[in-house]
C-alpha positions in Angstrom: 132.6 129.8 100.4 132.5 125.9 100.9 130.5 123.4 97.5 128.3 121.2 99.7 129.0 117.8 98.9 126.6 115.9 96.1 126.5 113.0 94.4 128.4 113.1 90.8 128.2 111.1 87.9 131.1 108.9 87.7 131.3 107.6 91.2 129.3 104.4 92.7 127.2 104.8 95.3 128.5 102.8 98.8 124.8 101.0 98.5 125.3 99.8 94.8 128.9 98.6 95.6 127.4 96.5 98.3 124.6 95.0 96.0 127.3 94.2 93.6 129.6 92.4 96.2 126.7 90.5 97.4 125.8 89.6 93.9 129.5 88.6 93.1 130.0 86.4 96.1 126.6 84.7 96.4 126.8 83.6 92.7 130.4 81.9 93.7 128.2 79.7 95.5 126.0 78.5 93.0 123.3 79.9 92.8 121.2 81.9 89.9 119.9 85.7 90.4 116.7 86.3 89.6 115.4 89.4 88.2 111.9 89.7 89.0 109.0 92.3 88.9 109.0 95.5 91.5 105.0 95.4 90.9 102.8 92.5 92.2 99.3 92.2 93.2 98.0 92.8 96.8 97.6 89.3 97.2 100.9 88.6 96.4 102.0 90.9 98.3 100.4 90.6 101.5 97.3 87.5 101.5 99.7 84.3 100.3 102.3 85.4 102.5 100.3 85.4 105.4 100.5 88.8 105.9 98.3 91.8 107.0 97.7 94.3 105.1 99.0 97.1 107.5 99.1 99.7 104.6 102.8 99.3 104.1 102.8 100.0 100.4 102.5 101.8 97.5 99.4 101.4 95.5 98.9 102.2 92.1 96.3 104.6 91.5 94.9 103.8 88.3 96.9 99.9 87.6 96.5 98.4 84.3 96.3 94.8 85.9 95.5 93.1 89.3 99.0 91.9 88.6 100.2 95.2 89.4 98.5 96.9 92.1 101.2 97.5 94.6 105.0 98.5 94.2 106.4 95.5 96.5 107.1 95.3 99.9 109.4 91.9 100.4 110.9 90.1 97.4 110.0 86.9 98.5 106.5 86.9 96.7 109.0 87.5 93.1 111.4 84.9 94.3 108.8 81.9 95.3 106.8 83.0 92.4 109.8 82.4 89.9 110.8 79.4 91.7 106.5 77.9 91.2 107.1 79.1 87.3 110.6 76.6 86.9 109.5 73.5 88.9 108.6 71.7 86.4 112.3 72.1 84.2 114.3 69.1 84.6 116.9 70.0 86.8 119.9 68.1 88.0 121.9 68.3 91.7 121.0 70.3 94.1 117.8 71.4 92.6 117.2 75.5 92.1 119.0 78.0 93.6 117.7 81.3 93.5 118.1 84.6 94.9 117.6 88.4 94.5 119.4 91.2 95.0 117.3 94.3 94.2 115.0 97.4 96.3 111.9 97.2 97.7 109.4 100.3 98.2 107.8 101.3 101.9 105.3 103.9 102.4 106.4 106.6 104.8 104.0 106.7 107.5 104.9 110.9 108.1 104.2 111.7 104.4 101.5 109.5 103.3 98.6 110.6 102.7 
């Protein structure tokens, strides 16, 4: 009789190890990670990026905010948000470098209801 294989504690995910990397080497280059929300409104999420609502994400069923309707489908909203927020900081050089490294939610068209 054969253990099927699982996932342990104590060993790093392949997907995690590849965040971490990308993390690493993209902060070599000079820029600054930022850490933003995983909720956002719909409009963020879908209107001021010029983009349909094709039902794509996860809505929250009772949200305690407009802020935080939807679990986010792109992190571009949180990244050009964050950049809007620090514009007006003085900064020297090449200006604000940003990026993100993080997960983004999708509905499942086959379990949704």
């Amino acid at each position: 009789r054969t253990v099927p294989v699982s996932h342990r504690a104590g060993k790093e995910l392949p997907v995690n190890l590849l965040a971490d990397l990308l993390r690493y080497e993209i902060s070599r280059q000079g820029y600054v990670e930022c850490m933003t929300l995983g909720l956002c409104s719909r409009d963020e999420n879908f209107s001021f990026m010029n983009k349909a609502d094709d039902g794509s994400a996860v809505s929250l069923l009772n949200p305690k905010s407009v802020d935080f309707q939807v679990v986010r489908t792109s992190l571009l909203p949180g990244v050009l948000k964050t950049l809007v927020e620090n514009m007006a900081q003085k900064v020297s050089g090449d200006g604000i470098r940003l990026f993100e490294v993080s997960d983004v939610v999708l509905r499942d068209p086959i379990t949704a209801e």
